[in-house]
Structure formats: structure tokens, C-alpha cells
Backbone as a printed PyTorch tensor [residue, N CA C, xyz], in Angstrom:
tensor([[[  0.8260,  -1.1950,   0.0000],
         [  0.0000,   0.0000,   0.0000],
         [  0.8720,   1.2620,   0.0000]],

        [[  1.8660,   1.3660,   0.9990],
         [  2.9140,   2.5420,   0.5930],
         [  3.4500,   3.1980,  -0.5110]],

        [[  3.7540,   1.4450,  -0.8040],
         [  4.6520,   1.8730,  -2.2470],
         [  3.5590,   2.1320,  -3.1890]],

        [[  2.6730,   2.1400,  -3.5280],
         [  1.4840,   2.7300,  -4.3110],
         [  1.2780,   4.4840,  -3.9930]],

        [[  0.8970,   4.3490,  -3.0140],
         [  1.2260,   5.8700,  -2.2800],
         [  2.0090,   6.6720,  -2.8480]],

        [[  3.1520,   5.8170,  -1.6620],
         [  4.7350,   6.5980,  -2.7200],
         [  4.5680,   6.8540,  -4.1810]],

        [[  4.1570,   5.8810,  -5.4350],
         [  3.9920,   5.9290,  -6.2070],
         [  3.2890,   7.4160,  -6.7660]],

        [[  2.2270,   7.7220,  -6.5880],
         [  1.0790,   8.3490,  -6.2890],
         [  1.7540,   9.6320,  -6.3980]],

        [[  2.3870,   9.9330,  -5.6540],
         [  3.0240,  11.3160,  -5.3800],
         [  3.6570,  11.7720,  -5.6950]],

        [[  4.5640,  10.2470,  -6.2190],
         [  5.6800,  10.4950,  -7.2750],
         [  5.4410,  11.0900,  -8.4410]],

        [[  4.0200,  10.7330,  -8.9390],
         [  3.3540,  11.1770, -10.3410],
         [  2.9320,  12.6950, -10.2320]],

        [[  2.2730,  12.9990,  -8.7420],
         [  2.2330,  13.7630,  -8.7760],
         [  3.1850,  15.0970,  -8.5390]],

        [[  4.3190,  15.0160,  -8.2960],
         [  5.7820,  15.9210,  -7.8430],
         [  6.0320,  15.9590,  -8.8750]],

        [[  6.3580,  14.5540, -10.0170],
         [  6.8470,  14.7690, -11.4150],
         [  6.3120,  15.9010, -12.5300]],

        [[  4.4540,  15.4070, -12.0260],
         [  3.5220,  16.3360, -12.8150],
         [  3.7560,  18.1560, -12.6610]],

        [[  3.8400,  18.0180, -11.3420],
         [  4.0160,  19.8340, -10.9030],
         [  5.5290,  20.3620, -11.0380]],

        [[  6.8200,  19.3340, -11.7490],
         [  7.7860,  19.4190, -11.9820],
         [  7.4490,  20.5580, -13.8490]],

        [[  6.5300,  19.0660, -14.1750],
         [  6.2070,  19.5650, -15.8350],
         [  5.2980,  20.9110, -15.7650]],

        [[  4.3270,  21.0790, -14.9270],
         [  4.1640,  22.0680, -15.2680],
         [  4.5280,  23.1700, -14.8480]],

        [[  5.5460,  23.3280, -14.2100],
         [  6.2960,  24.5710, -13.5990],
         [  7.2990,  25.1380, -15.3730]],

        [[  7.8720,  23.6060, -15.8220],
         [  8.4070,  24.4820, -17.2360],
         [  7.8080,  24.7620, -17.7950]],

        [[  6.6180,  24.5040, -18.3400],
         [  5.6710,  24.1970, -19.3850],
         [  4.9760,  25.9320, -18.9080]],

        [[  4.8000,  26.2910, -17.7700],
         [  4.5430,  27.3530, -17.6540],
         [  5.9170,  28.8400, -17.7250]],

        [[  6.8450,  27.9620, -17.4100],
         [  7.9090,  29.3840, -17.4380],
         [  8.0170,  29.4820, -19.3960]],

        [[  7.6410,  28.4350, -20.0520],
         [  8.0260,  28.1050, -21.4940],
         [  6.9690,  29.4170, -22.2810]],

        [[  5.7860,  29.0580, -21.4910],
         [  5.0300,  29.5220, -21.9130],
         [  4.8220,  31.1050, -21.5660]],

        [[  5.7610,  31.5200, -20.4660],
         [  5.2360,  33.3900, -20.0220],
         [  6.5740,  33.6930, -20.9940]],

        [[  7.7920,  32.9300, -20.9860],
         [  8.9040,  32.9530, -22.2680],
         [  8.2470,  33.5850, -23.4400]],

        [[  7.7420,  32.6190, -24.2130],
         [  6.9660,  32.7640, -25.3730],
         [  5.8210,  34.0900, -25.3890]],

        [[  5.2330,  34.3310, -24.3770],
         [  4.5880,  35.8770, -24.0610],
         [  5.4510,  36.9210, -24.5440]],

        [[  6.4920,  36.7710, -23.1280],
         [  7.5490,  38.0900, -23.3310],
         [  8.5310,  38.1620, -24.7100]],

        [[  8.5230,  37.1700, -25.4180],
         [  9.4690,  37.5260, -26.8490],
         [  8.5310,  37.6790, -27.7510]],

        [[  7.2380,  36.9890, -27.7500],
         [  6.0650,  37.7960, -28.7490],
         [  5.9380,  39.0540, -28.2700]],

        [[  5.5370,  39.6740, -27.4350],
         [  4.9490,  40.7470, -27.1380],
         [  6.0370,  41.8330, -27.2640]],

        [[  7.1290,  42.0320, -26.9910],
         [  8.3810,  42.7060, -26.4910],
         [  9.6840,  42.5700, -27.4100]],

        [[  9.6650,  41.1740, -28.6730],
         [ 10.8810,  41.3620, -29.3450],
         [  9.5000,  40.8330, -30.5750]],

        [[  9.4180,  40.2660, -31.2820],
         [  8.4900,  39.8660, -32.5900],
         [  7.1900,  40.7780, -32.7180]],

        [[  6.7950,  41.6260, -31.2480],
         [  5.6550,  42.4980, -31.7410],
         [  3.9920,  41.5340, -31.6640]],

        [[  3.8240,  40.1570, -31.5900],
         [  2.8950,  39.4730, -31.5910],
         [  2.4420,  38.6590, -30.4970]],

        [[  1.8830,  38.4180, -30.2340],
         [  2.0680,  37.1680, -28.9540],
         [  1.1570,  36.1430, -29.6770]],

        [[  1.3050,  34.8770, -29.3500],
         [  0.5700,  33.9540, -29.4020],
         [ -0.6160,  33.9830, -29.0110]],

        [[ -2.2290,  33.3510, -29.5010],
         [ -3.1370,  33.4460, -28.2330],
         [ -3.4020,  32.4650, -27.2270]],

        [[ -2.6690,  31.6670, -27.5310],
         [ -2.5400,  30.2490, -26.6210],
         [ -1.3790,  30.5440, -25.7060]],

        [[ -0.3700,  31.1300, -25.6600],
         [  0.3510,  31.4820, -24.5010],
         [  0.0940,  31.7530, -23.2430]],

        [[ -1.0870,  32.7340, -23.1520],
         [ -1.3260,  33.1250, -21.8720],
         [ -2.4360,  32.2700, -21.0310]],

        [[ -3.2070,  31.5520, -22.0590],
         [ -4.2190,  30.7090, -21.4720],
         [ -3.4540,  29.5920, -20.8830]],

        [[ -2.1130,  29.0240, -21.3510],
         [ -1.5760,  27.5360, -21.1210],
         [ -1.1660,  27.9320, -20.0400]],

        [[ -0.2170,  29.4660, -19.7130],
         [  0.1870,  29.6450, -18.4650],
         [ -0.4860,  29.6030, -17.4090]],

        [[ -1.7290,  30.2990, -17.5740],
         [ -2.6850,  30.2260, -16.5250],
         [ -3.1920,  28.9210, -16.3740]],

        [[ -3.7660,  28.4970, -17.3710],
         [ -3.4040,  26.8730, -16.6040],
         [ -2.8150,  25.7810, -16.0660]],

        [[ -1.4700,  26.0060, -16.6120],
         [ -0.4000,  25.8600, -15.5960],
         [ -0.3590,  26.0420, -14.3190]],

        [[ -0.4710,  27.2940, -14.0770],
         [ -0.4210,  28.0270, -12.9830],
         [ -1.6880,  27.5020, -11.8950]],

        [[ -2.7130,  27.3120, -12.9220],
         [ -3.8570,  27.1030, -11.4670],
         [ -3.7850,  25.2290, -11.1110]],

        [[ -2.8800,  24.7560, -12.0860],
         [ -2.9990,  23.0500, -11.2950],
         [ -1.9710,  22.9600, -10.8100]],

        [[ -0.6030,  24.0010, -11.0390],
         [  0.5680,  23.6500, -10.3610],
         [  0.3480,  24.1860,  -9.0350]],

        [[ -0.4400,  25.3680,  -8.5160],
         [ -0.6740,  26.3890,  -6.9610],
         [ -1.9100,  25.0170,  -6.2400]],

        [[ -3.1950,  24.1330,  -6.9290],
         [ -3.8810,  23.2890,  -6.4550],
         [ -3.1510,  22.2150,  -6.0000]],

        [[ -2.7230,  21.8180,  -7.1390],
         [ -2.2890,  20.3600,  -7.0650],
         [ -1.0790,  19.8170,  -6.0390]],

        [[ -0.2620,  21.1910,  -6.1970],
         [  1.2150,  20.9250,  -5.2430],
         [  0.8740,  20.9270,  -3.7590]],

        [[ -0.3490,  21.3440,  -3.7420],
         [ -0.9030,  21.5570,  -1.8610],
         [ -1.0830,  20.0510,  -1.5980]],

        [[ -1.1130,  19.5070,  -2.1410],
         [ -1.5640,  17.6140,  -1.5620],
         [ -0.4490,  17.4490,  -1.4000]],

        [[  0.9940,  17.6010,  -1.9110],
         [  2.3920,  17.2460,  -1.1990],
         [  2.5930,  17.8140,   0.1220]],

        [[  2.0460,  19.1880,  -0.1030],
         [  2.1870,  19.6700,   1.4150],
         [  1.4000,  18.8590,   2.0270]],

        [[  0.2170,  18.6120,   1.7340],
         [ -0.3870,  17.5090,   3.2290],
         [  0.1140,  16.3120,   2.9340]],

        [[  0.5030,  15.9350,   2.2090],
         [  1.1150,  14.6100,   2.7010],
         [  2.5620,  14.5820,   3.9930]],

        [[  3.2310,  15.6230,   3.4490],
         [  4.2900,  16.0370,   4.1220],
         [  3.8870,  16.3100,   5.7260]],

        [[  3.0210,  17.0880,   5.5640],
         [  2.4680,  17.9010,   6.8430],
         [  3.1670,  19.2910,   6.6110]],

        [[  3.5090,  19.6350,   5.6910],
         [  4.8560,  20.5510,   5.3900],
         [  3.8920,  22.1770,   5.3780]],

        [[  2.5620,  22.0120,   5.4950],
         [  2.0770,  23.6320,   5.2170],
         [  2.0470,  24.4730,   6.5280]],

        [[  1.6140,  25.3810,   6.1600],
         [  2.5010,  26.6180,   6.7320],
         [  1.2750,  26.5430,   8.3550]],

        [[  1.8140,  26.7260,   9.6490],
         [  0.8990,  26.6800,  10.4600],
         [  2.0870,  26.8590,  11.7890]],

        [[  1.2190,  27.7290,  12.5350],
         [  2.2310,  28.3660,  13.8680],
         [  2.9680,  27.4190,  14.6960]],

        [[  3.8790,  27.0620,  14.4600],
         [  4.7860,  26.2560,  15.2290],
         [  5.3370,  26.3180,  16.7420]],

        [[  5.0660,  27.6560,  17.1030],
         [  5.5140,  28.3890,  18.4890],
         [  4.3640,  27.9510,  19.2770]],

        [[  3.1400,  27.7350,  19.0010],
         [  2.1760,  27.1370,  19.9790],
         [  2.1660,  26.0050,  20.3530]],

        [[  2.8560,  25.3630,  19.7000],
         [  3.1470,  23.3450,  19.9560],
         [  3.9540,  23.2010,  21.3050]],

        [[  4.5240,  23.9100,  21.3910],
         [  5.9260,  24.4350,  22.4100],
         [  5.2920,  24.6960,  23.7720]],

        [[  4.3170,  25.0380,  23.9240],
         [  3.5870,  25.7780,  25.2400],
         [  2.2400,  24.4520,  25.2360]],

        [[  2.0330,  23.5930,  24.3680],
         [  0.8960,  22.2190,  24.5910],
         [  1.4800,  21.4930,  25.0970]],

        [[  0.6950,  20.5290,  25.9720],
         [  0.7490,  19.5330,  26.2290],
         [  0.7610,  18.1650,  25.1300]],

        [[  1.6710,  17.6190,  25.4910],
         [  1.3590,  16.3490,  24.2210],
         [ -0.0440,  15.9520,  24.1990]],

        [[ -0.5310,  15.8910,  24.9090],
         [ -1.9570,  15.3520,  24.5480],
         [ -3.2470,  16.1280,  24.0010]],

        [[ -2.5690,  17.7680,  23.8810],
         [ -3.4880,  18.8600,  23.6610],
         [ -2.5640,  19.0400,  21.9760]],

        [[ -1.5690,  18.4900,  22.2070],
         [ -1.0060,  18.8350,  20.4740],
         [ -1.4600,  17.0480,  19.3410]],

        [[ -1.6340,  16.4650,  20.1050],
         [ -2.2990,  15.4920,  19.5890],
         [ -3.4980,  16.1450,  19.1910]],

        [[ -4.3130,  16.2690,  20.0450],
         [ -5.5980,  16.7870,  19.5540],
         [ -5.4850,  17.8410,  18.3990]],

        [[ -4.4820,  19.0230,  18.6070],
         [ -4.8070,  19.7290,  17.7950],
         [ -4.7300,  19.3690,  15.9860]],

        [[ -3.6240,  18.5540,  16.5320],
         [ -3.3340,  17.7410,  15.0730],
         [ -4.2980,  16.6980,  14.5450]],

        [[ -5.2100,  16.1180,  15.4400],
         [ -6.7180,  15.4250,  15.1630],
         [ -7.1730,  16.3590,  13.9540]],

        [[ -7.5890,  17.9330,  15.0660],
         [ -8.3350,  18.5940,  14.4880],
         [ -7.9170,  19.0560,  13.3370]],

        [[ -6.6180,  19.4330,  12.9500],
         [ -6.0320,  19.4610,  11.4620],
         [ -6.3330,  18.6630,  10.3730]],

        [[ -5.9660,  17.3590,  10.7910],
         [ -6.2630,  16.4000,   9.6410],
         [ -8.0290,  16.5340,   9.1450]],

        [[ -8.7060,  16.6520,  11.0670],
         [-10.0970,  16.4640,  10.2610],
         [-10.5130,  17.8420,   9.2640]],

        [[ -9.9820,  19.2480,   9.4350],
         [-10.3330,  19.7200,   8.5670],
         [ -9.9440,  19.8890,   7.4090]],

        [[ -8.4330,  18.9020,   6.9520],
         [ -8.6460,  18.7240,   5.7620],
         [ -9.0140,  17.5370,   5.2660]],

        [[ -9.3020,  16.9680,   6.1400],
         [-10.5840,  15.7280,   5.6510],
         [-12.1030,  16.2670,   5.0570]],

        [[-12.5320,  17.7750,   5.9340],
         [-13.3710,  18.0790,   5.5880],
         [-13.5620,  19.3330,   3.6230]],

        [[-12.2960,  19.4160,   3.6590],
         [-11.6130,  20.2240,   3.0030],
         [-11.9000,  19.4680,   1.2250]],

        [[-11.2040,  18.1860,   1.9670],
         [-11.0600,  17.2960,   0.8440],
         [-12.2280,  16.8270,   0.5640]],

        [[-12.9290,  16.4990,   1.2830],
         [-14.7430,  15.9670,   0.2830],
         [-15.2150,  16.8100,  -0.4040]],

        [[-15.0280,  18.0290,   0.1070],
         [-15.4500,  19.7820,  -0.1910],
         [-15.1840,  19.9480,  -1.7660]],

        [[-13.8600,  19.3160,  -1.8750],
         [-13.0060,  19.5120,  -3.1660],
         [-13.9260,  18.6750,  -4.2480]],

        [[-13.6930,  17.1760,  -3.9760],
         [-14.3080,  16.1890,  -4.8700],
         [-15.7550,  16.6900,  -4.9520]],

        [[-16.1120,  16.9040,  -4.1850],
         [-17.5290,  17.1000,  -4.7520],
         [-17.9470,  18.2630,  -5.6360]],

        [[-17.9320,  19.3120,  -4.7960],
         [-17.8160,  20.9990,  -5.5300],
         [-17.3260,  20.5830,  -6.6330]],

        [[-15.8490,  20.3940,  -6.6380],
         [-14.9230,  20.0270,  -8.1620],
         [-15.5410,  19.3910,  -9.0700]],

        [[-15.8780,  18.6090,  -8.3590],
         [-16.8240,  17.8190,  -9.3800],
         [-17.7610,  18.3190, -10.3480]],

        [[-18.2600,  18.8570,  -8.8940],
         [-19.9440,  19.5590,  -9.8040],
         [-19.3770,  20.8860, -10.4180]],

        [[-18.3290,  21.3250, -10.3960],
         [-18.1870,  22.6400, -11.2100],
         [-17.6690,  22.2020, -12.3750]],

        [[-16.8950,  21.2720, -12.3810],
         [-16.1230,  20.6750, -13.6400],
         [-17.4790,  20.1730, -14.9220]],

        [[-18.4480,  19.6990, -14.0030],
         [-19.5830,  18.9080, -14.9330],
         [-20.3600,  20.5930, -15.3280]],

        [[-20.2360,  21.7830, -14.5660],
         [-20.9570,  22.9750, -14.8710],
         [-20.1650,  23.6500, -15.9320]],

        [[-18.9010,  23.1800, -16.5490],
         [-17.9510,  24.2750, -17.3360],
         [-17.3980,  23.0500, -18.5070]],

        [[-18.0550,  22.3690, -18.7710],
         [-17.6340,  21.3370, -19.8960],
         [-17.7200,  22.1100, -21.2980]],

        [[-18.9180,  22.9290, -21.2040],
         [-19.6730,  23.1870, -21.8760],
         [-18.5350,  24.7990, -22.9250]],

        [[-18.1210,  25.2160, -21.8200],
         [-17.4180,  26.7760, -21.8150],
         [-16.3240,  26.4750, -22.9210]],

        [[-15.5100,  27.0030, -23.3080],
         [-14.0500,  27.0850, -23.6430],
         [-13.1520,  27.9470, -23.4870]],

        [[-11.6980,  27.6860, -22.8950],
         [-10.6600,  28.8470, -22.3790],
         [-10.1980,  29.4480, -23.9690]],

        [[-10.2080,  30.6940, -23.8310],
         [-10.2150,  31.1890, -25.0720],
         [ -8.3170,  31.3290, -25.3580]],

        [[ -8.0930,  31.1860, -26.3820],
         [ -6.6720,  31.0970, -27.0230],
         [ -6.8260,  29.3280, -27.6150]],

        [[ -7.3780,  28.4700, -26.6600],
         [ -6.8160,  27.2070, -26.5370],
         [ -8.2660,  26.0880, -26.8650]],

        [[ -9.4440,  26.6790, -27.2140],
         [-10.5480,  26.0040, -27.6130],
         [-10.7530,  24.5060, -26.5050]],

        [[ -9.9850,  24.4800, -25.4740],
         [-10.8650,  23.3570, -25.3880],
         [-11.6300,  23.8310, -23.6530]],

        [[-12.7220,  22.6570, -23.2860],
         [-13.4200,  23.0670, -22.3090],
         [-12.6090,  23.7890, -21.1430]],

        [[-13.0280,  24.4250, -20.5020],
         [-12.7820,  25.1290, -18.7810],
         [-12.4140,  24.0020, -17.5550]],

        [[-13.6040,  22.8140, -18.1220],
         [-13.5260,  21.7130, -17.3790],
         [-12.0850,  21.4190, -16.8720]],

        [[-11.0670,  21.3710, -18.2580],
         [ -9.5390,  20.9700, -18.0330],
         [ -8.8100,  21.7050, -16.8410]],

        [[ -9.6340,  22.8330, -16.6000],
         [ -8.8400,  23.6110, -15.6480],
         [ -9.8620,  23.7530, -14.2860]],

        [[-10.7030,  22.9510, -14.0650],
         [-11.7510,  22.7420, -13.2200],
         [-11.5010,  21.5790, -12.6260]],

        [[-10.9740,  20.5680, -13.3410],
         [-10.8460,  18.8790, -12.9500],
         [ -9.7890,  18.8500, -12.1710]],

        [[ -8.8910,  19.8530, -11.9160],
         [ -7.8770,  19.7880, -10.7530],
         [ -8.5290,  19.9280,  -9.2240]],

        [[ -9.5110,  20.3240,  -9.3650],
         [-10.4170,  20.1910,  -7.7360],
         [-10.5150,  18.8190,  -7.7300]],

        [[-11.1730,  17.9770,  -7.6300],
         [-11.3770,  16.9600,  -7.5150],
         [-10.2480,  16.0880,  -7.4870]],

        [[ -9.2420,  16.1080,  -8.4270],
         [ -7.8340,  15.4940,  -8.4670],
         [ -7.4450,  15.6170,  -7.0590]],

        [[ -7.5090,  16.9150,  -6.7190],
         [ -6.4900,  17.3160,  -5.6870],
         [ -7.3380,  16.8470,  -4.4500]],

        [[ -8.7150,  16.7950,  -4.0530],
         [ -9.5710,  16.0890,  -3.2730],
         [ -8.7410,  14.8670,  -2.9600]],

        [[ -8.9300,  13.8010,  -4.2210],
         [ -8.5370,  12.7090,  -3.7650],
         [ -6.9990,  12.6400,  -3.4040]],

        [[ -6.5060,  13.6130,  -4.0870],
         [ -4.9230,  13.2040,  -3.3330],
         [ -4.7780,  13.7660,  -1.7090]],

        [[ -6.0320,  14.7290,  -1.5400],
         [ -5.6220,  15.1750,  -0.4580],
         [ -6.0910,  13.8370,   0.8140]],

        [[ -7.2320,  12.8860,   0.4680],
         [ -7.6280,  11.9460,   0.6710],
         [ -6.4000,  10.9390,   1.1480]],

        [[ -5.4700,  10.4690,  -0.0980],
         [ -4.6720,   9.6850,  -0.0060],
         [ -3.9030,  10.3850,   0.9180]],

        [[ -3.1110,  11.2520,   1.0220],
         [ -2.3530,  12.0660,   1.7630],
         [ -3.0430,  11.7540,   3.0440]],

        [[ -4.0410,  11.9530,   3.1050],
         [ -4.3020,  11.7110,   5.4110],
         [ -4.2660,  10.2080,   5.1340]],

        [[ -4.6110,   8.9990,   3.8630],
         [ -4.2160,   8.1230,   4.9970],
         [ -2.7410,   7.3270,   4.7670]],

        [[ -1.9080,   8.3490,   4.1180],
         [ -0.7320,   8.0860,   4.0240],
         [ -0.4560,   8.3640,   5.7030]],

        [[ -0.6810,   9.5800,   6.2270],
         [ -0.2950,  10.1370,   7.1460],
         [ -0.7000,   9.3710,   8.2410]],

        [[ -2.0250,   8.7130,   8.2640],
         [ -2.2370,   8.2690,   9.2890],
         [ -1.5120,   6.4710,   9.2160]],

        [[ -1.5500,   6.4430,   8.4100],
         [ -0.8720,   5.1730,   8.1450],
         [  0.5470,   5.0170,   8.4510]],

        [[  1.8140,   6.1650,   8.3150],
         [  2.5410,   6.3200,   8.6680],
         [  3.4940,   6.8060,   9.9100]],

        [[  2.0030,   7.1340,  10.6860],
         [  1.9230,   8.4160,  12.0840],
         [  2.7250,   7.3900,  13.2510]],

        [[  3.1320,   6.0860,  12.6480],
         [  3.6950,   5.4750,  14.4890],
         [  5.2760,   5.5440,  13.8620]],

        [[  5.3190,   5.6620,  12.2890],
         [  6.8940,   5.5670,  12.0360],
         [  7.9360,   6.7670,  12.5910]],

        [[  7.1310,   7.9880,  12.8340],
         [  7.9630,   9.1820,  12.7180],
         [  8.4910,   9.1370,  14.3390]]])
């Protein structure tokens, strides 16, 4: 089950690897159309922005897998272990609650924008909608990576 996991994340780190170039390729291609050739592409700025909105979604499920997101560390220090247990209960459960939030909403917005198209790039909105739900379930896998892993650390 780990190594599936592991797997999992791997695809996904690789994925937000690709689109981090795929987006610098693409604001590239902006700034030498616009600024040295005089033209820009119209698919340039749409690919970036889509880039941009699954690489800022999608990379947050590494942070919860990690536990790595950003949250006051100086208060752990002054808890009791058994009050920082809890608080960390209450973490996971709200991005447990976070994550159904995702799949579902995502869902239903992705099935509401099939219809649309991102302009430069003709195809549906959906493509840039279906990262909610993606990121749901990874955020899914991520708690029970975490909880699955919580006696190793």
C-alpha cells in the first residue's frame, strides 16, 4: 500500500515538476512575442494560466502529505502532548473536511464548465476545473498516508 502511495506522489511531484516548465516556457513565449516579434501567441497566456492554477492546487496535496504547510509552530511548544495530539486530530479532520469539499464541488463545477471554452486554446474550462477533484482525492490519499505512517515518525 505505501509503495502505491509513494507511487502516487511520485506522479504527482513529477507532474508539478512539468508544469512549472511548461509554464515558465510559456510566459517565455509571451515576453518575446509581445516585447521582441511584436505578436504574442493566443494560446500562450491561457496555457500559463493553466499551468499556474494546477501547479498552486495540485502541489498543496504534497504539502499535506508532508504535513509541510505553513501553520504556527511556536504554539506546539507551550501544549501539552496530549493537547497537540488533539490539535493535530483537528487538522487532519479539517482537511478531511476540506477534501470531500473539493471532490464534490470540483466535481460539480467541472460537470458545470464542460460546456465553456478557455479562449486562445478552444478546449473546455472543465480541463482547468478537474484539478479540484484530483487534488480532493490526493488530499484523501495524503491523510491516509499520514495516518498510516503516524507510528513511524
Amino acid at each position: 500500500m505505501r509503495r502505491l502511495i509513494d507511487m502516487f506522489f511520485w506522479v504527482i511531484h513529477n507532474l508539478c515538476k512539468v508544469l512549472l516548465v511548461v509554464q515558465v516556457l510559456a510566459c517565455a513565449t509571451v515576453f518575446v512575442g509581445r516585447y521582441v516579434v511584436g505578436s504574442t501567441p493566443a494560446w500562450a497566456d491561457p496555457v500559463a494560466m493553466l499551468c499556474m492554477v494546477w501547479l498552486c492546487i495540485l502541489s498543496s496535496a504534497l504539502a499535506v502529505r508532508d504535513d509541510a504547510h505553513l501553520r504556527i509552530t511556536v504554539i506546539d511548544k507551550f501544549l501539552s502532548a496530549r493537547a497537540l495530539k488533539a490539535l493535530n486530530a483537528l487538522t487532519a479532520l479539517i482537511v478531511l473536511v476540506i477534501a470531500v469539499f473539493m471532490v464534490y464541488s470540483g466535481g460539480l463545477l467541472t460537470q458545470l464548465t464542460t460546456r465553456n471554452k478557455l479562449p486562445g486554446l478552444g478546449i473546455p474550462t472543465a480541463w482547468m476545473t478537474v484539478v479540484l477533484p484530483i487534488t480532493g482525492v490526493a488530499y484523501l490519499v495524503a491523510l491516509l498516508y499520514r495516518w498510516r505512517t503516524r507510528n513511524e515518525r
